[in-house]
C-alpha positions in Angstrom: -64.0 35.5 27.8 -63.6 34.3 31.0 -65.2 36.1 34.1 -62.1 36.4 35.8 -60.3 37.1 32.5 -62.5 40.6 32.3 -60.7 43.5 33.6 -64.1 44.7 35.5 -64.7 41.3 36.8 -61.3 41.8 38.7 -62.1 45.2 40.2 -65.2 43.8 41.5 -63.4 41.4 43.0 -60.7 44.2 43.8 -63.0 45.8 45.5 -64.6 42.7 47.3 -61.4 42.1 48.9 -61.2 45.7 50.3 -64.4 45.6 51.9 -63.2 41.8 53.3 -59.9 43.5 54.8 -61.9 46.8 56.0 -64.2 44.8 58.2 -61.5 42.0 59.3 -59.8 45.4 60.6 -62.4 45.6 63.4 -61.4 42.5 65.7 -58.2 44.4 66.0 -57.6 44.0 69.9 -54.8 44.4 73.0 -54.0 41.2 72.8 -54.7 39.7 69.2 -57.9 39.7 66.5 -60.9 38.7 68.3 -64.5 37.4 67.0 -66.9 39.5 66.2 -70.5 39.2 66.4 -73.5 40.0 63.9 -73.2 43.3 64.1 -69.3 43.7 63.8 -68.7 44.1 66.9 -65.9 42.4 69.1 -67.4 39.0 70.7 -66.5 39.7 74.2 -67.6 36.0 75.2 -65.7 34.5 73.0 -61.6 34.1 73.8 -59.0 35.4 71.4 -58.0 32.4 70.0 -54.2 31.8 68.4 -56.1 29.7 64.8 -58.0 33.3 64.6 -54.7 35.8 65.3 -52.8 33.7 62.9 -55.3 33.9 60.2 -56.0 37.4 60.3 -51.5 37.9 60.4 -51.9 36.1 57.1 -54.8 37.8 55.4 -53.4 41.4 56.3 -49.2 40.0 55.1 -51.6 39.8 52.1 -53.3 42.7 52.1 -49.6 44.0 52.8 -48.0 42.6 49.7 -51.1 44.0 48.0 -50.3 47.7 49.0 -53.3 48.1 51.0 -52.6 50.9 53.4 -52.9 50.1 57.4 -52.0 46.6 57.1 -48.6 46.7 57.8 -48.8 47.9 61.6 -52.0 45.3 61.8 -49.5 42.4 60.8 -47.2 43.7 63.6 -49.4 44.1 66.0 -50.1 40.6 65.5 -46.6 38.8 65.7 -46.3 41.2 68.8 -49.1 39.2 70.2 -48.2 35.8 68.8 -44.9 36.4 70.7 -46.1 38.0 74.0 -49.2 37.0 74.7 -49.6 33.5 73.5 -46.4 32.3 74.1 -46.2 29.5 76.7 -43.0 30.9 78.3 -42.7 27.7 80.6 -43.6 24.9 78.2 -42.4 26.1 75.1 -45.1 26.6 72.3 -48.6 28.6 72.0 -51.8 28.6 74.4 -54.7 27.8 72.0 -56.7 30.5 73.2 -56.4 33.0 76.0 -59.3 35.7 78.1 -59.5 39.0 76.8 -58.8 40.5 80.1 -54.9 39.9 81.1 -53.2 39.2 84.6 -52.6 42.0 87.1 -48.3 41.2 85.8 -49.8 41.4 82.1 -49.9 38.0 80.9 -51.8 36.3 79.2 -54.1 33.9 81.1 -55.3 30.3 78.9 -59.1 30.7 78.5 -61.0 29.1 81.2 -57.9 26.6 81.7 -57.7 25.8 78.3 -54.2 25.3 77.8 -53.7 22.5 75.6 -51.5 22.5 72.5 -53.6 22.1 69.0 -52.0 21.4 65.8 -54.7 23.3 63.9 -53.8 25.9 65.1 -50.0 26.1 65.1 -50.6 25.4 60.9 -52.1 29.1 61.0 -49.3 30.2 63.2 -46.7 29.0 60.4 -49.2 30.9 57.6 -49.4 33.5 59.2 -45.6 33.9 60.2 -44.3 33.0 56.1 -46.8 34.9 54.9 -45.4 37.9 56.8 -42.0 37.3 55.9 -43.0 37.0 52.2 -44.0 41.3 52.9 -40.9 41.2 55.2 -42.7 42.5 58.1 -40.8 43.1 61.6 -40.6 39.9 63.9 -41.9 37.6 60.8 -38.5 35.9 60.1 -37.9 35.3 63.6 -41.2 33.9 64.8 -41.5 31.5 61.9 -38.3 29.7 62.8 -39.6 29.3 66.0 -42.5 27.5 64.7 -40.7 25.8 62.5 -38.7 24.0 65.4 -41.8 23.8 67.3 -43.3 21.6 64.4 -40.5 19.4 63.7 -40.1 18.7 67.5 -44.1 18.3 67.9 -46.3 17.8 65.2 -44.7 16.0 62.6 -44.7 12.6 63.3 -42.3 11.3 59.8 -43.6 7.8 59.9 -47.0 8.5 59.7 -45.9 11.5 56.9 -49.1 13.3 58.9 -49.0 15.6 62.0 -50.8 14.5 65.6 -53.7 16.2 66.9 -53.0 17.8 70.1 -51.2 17.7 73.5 -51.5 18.8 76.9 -50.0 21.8 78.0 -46.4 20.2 79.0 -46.2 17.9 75.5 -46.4 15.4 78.0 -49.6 13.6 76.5 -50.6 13.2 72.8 -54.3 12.9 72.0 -55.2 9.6 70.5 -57.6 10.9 67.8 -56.2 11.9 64.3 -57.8 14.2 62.4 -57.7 16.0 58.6 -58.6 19.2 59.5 -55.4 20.1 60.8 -53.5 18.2 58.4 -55.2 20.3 55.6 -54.4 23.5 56.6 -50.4 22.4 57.2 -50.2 21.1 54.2 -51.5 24.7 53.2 -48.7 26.3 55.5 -46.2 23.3 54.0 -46.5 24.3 50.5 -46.0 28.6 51.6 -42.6 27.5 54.0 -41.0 25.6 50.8 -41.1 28.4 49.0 -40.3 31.1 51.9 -37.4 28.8 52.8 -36.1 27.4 50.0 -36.3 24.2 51.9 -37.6 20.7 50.0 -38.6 19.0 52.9 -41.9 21.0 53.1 -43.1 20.1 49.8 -42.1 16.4 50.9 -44.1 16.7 53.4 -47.1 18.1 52.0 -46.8 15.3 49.1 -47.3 12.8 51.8 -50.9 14.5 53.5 -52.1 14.8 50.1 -51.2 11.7 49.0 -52.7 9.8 52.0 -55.7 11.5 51.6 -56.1 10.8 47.5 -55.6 7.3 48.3 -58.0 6.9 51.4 -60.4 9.2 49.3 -60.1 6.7 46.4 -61.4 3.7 48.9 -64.3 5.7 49.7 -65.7 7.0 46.3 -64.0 9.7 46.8 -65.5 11.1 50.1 -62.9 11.8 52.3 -63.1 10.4 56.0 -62.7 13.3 58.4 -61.5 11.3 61.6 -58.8 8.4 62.6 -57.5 6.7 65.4 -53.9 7.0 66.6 -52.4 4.2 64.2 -54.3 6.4 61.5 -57.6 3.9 60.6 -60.9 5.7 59.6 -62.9 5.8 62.2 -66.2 6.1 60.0 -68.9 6.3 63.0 -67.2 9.2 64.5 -69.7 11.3 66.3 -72.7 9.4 64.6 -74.7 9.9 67.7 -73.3 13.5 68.1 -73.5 15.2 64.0 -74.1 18.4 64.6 -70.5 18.8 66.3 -69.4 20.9 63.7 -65.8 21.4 64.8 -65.5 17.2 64.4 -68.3 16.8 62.8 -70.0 13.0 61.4 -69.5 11.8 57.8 -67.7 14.0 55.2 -67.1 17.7 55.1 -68.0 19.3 52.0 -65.6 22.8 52.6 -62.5 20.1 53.1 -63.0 17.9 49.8 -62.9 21.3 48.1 -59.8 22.6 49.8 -58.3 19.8 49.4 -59.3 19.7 45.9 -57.7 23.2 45.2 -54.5 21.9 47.2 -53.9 19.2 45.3 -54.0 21.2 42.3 -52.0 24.1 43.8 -48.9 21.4 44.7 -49.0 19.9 41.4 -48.8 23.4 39.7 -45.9 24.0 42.2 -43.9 20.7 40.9 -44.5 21.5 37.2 -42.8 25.0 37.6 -39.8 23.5 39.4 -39.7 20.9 36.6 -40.4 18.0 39.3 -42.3 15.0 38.0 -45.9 14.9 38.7 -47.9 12.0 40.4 -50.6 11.1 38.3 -53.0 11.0 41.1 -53.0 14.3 41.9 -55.2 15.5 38.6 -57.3 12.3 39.1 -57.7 13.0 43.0 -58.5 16.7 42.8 -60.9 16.5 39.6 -63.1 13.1 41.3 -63.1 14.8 45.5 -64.5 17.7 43.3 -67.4 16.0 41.6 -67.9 13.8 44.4 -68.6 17.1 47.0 -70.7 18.6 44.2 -72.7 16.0 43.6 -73.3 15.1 46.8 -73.9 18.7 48.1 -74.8 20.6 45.6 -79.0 21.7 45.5 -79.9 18.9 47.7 -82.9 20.4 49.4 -84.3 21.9 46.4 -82.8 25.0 46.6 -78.8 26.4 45.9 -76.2 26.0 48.3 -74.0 23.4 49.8 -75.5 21.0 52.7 -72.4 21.1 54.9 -71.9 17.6 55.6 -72.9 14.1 53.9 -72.9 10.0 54.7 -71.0 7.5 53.3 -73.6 7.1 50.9 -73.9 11.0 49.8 -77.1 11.6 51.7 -76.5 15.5 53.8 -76.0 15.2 57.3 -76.0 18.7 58.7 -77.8 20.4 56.1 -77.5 24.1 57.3 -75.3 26.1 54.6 -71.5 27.8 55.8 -69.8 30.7 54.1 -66.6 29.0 54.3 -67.7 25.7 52.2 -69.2 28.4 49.5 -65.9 30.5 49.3 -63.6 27.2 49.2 -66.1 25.6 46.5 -65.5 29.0 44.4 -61.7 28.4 44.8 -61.6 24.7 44.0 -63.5 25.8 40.9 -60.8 28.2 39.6 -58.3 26.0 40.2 -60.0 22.8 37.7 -60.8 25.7 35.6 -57.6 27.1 35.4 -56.4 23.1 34.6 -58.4 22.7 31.9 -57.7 26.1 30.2 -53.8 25.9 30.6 -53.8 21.8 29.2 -56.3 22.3 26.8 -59.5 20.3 27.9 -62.7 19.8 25.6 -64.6 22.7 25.8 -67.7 21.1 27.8 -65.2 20.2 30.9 -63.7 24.0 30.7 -67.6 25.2 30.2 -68.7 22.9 33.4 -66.2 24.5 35.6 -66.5 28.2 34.6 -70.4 27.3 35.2 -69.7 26.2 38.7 -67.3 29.3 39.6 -70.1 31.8 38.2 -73.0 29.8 39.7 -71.1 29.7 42.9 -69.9 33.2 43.0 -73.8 34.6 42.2 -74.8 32.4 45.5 -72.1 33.8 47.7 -72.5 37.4 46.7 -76.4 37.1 47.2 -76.5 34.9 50.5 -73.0 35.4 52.0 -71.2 38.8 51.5 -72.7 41.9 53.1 -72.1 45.4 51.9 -69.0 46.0 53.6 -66.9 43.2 53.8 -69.3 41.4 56.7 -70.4 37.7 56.4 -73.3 36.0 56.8 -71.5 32.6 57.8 -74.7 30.4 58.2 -77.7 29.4 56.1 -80.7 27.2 56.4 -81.5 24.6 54.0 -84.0 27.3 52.4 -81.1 30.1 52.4 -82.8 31.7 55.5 -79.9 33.5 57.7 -78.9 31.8 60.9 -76.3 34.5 61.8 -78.1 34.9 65.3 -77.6 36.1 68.6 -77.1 32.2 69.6 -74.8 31.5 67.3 -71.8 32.1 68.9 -69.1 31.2 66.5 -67.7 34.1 64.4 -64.9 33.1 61.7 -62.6 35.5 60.3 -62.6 36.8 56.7 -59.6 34.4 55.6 -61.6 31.7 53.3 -63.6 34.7 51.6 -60.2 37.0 51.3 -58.9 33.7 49.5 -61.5 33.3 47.3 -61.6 36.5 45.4 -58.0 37.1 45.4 -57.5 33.8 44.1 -59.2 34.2 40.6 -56.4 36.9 39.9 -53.5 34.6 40.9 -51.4 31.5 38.9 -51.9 28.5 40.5 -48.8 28.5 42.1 -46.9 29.8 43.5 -48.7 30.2 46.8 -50.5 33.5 47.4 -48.5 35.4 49.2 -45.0 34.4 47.4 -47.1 35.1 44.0 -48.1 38.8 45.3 -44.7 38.9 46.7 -43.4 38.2 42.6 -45.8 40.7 41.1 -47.5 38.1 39.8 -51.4 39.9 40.3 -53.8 40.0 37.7 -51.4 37.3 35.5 -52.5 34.4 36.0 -51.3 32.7 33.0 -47.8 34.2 32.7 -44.7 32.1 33.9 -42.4 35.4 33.6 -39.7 35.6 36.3 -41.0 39.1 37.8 -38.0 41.3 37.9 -38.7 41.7 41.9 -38.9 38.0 42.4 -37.8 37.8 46.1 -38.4 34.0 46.4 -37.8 31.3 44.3 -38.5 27.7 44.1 -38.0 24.9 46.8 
């Protein structure tokens, strides 16, 4: 039997999830979800950022569809904030962050003059607005279309089939640099809004990120290159001289070949249960970005964990472990295992993955997660915390939240269209629930 296939193995990660939405609870603030700091506590130096108030909308729409009391005023809360605080009321779309203290007339003011436009973020605001209209929540439906025109006028540029980085606050001036760390998590949001809306073009358009990036992977052994110019060629030296800027960082991120590995798989479940033809690349993509990121990243220093980023030739860059790379590792490997269970692999390829997903889940429950639902997000190469008073940055709970609920899911449809079907704790059945809501694209 199958970890996840064990009724107590579930609970435990029943349970997991609690603690994860317990703790997420405490960056609940006036104007949004904050950071919080080592101790739990809200990161008053840090701004309330719209990537961070759209996550934490999503994860609670979950905890929501889940029946977990207290979430559905926490997911209001939030699209009342989406809407009234970071708003640009004279330019159209949302400030990327904003200061915790407001304007004597109550608005919001863009942190420190930051008031640029970042497509990154906006792919959180469309999660977390179809994830709350998957559990119906007030304000959901309404918000989402809003950021559904804000995309198509925006961020999607339909030649490239990708979306731009950023603009200035007027959508006057596009950055030059292209990135995949924004096209990842759209092409999350993508494959959520064709089911929410019923509409193809979203699964069109995730098709075409994941695509790109299977076939650029391909030329690369199957390391993914992080950054590109406007006209969309690698730019392989990116930040060479700079690599420990994690938010762009040099080389190839582990945590992105594994979520891109899971979304690749998730899509292709998506098209088999609408009866679509499946690209053959998408099984061959997903299953060699996986074993590429594990055997580059995997126990390189001697010890467990993931180095965090590696070269063109597989050797680690920024060696320091992150909770997030562990949690989408776990997920990647349920979603090969899951593969190679339903489509009946040799044994030794569904024993390999099952091997990863324990191995993994062992490290992230004695090196990440903390007795309540708080995370240790940063690791030395010798599994020493780094979770310090100078580390400022403080993610939110949404890759771990993932990660454990995901084990109890199919792979498609999306999470919160699956809870939203009943379809918890059946992984493996392909029954219509009788309170299906939404339906295919």
């Amino acid at each position: 039997m199958f970890w996840f296939d064990s009724i107590e193995h579930n609970r435990w990660l029943s349970g997991c999830l609690q603690d994860l939405l317990d703790y997420g609870r405490k960056s609940e603030v006036k104007t949004g979800f904050a950071c919080l700091d080592r101790n739990g506590e809200v990161d008053l130096e840090q701004p309330i950022q719209l990537y961070l108030t759209a996550r934490m909308v999503h994860v609670f729409s979950l905890g929501v569809l889940l029946g977990v009391p207290g979430c559905r005023r926490l997911v209001e809360h939030g699209i009342r904030c989406l809407n009234q605080y970071f708003r640009d009321p004279e330019n159209g779309g949302w400030f990327d962050a904003i200061e915790h203290e407001l304007h004597q007339d109550g608005k919001a003011i863009p942190y420190k003059g930051r008031d640029d436009k970042r497509s990154y973020s906006h792919a959180f605001l469309l999660l977390g607005a179809a994830s709350a209209t998957a559990a119906d929540r007030i304000g959901a439906h309404e918000l989402m279309q809003e950021a559904i025109r804000d995309n198509d006028l925006h961020w999607w540029d339909p030649e490239a089939g990708m979306v731009c980085e950023s603009f200035d606050r007027d959508y006057s001036v596009c950055e030059d640099y292209r990135g995949l760390n924004s096209n990842m998590h759209m092409a999350e949001a993508y494959m959520l809004l064709a089911q929410v809306t019923n509409d193809s073009k979203w699964m069109d358009r995730t098709l075409r990120i994941l695509e790109r990036v299977a076939r650029v992977s391909r030329e690369y052994n199957w390391r993914i290159p992080e950054h590109y110019d406007s006209q969309w060629q690698p730019l392989l030296g990116y930040n060479r001289e700079n690599p420990q800027e994690t938010h762009r960082a040099y080389g190839s991120d582990v945590g992105h070949s594994f979520m891109f590995s899971r979304l690749m798989l998730e899509a292709r479940a998506m098209l088999q249960i609408s009866g679509k033809e499946v690209p053959t690349w998408m099984k061959e993509a997903a299953t060699g970005i996986f074993e590429r990121a594990r055997e580059d990243a995997w126990r390189r220093d001697g010890a467990p964990g993931f180095a965090f980023t590696v070269d063109w030739e597989g050797k680690p860059v920024i060696r320091d472990r992150q909770a997030w790379v562990q949690f989408e590792a776990i997920g990647a490997a349920v979603t090969l295992l899951r593969v190679a269970q339903q489509e009946g692999a040799l044994a030794e390829e569904v024993d390999h993955y099952e091997h990863c997903y324990r191995a993994w889940l062992d490290f992230a429950y004695e090196h990440f997660l903390v007795r309540g639902g708080r995370i240790v997000h940063r690791l030395s190469p010798d599994n020493q915390p780094l979770d310090l008073e100078n580390q400022k940055l403080r993610d939110s709970v949404y890759h771990a939240v993932q990660a454990v609920l995901l084990p109890r899911l199919p792979l498609a449809p999306a999470f919160a269209t699956a809870l939203a079907q009943g379809k918890l704790d059946k992984p493996l059945s392909e029954e219509p629930s009788r309170k299906k809501r939404f339906g295919g694209f």
